[in-house]
C-alpha positions as CSV (number, residue, x, y, z in Angstrom):
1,X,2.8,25.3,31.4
2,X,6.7,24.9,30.9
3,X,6.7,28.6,29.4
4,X,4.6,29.7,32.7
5,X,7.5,27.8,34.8
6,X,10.4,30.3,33.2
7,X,11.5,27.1,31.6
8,X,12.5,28.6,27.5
9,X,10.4,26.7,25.1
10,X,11.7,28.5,22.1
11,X,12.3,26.1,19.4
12,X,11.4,23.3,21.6
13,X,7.9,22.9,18.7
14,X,10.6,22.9,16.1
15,X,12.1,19.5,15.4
16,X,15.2,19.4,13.1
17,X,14.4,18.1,9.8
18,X,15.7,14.2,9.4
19,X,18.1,13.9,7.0
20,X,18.1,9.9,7.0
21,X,15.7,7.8,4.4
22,X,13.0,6.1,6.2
23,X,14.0,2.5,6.5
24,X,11.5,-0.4,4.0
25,X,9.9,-3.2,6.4
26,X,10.7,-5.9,3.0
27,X,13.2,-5.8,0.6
28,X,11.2,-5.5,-2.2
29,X,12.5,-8.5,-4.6
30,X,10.0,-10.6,-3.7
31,X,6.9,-11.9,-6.1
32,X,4.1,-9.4,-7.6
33,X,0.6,-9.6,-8.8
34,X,-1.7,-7.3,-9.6
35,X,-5.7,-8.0,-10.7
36,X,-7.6,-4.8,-12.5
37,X,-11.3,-4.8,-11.1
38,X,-13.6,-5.0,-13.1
39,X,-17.5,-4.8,-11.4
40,X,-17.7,-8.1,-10.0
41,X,-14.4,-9.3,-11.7
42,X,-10.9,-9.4,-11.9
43,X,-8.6,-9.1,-14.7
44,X,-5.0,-10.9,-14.0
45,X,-2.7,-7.7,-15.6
46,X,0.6,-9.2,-17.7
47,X,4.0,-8.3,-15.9
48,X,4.1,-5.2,-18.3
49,X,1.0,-3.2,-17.0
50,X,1.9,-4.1,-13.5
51,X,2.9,-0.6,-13.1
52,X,0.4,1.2,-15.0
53,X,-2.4,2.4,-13.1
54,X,-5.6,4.3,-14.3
55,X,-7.6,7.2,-12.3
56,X,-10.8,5.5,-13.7
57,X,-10.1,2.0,-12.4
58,X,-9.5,0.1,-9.2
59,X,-7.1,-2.6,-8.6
60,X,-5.6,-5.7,-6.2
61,X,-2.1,-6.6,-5.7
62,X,-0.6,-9.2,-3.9
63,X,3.3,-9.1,-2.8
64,X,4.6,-12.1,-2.0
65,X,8.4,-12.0,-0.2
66,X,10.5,-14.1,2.3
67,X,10.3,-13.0,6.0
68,X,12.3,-13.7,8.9
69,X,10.7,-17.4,8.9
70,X,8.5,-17.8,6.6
71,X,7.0,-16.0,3.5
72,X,4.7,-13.1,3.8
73,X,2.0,-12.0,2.0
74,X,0.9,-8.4,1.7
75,X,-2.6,-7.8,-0.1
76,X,-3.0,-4.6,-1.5
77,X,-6.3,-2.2,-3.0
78,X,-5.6,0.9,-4.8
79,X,-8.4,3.0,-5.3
80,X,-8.0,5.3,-8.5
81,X,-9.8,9.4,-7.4
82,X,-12.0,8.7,-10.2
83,X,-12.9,5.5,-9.5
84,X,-16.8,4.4,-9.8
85,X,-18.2,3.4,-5.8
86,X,-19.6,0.0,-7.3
87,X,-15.4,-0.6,-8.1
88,X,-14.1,0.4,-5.0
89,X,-16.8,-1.6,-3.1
90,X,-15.7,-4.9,-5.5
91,X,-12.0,-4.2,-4.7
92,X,-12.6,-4.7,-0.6
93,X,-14.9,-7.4,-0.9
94,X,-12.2,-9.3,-3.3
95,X,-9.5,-8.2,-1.3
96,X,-11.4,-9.3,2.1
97,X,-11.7,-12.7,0.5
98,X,-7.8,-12.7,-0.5
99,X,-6.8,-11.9,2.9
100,X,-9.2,-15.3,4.2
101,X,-7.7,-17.4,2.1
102,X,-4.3,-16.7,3.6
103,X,-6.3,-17.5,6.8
104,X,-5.7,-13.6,7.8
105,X,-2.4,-14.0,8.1
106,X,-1.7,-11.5,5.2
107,X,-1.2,-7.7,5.5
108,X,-3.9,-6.1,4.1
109,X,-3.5,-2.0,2.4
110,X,-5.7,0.3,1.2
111,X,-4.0,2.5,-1.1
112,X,-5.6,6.0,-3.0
113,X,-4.4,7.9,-5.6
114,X,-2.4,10.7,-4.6
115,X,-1.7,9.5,-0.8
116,X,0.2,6.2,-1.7
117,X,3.3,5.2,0.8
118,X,6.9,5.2,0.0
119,X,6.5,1.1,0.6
120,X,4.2,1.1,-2.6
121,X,6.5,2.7,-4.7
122,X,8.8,1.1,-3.9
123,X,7.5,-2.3,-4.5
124,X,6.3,-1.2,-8.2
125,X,9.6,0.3,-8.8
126,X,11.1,-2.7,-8.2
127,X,9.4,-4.2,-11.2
C-alpha cells in the first residue's frame, strides 16, 4: 500500500540489529531449588547437580528472590527432548500443585531443551 502511494519502503522491513543486552526482570541472587522427576516423584537435587540437567529426565525448579515489595516466587519445568510423556505429564501436575500452594501467586515456566530463555541461564549461572 505505502509502495503503491510512491512512499519508498526500501529498507523500511529491515530493522537495524540491537546492539544493547536484553534487560533481566530479577537479579538473579535470589534462592534456588531444583526437584528431578521421577514418575510420580520428586527427587530434591544437592546444590551441586543444580545445574546439571539430563536429555532423558524432567525436572522442577523453584526461584525464590526479593521483589519490589515482597518476595517472588517463580516455578519452573524443564522438559529434557528425550524425556518419557508419563515424566513430562508428572512435572505439570507437580508443578500445577507448587504454583497452588503459593495460592497462584507464583510465575509459572515451561522450559524445553534446546529453546530455554536467557532468564534460565541466567538464574543457573548464577549458581
Amino acid at each position: 500500500l505505502l509502495k503503491r502511494q510512491g512512499v519508498n519502503v526500501k529498507g523500511l522491513l529491515k530493522a537495524a540489529p540491537s546492539k544493547e543486552e536484553p534487560q533481566l526482570y530479577i537479579d538473579c541472587s535470589g534462592n534456588l531449588q531444583v526437584w528431578r522427576v521421577n514418575g510420580q516423584g520428586k527427587i530434591l537435587l544437592p546444590v551441586s547437580d543444580q545445574s546439571k540437567f539430563y536429555t532423558g529426565d524432567c525436572y522442577i525448579y523453584q526461584y525464590m528472590y526479593s521483589g519490589d515489595d515482597q518476595d517472588e516466587c517463580l516455578i519452573g519445568t524443564w522438559f529434557g527432548k528425550q524425556s518419557i510423556e508419563e515424566d513430562k505429564v508428572s512435572a505439570t501436575s507437580q508443578a500445577n500443585k507448587m504454583l497452588e500452594s503459593q495460592k497462584f501467586l507464583a510465575a509459572q515456566l515451561r522450559v524445553y531443551e534446546g529453546r530455554e530463555p536467557i532468564l534460565f541461564f541466567a538464574i543457573f549461572q548464577s549458581f
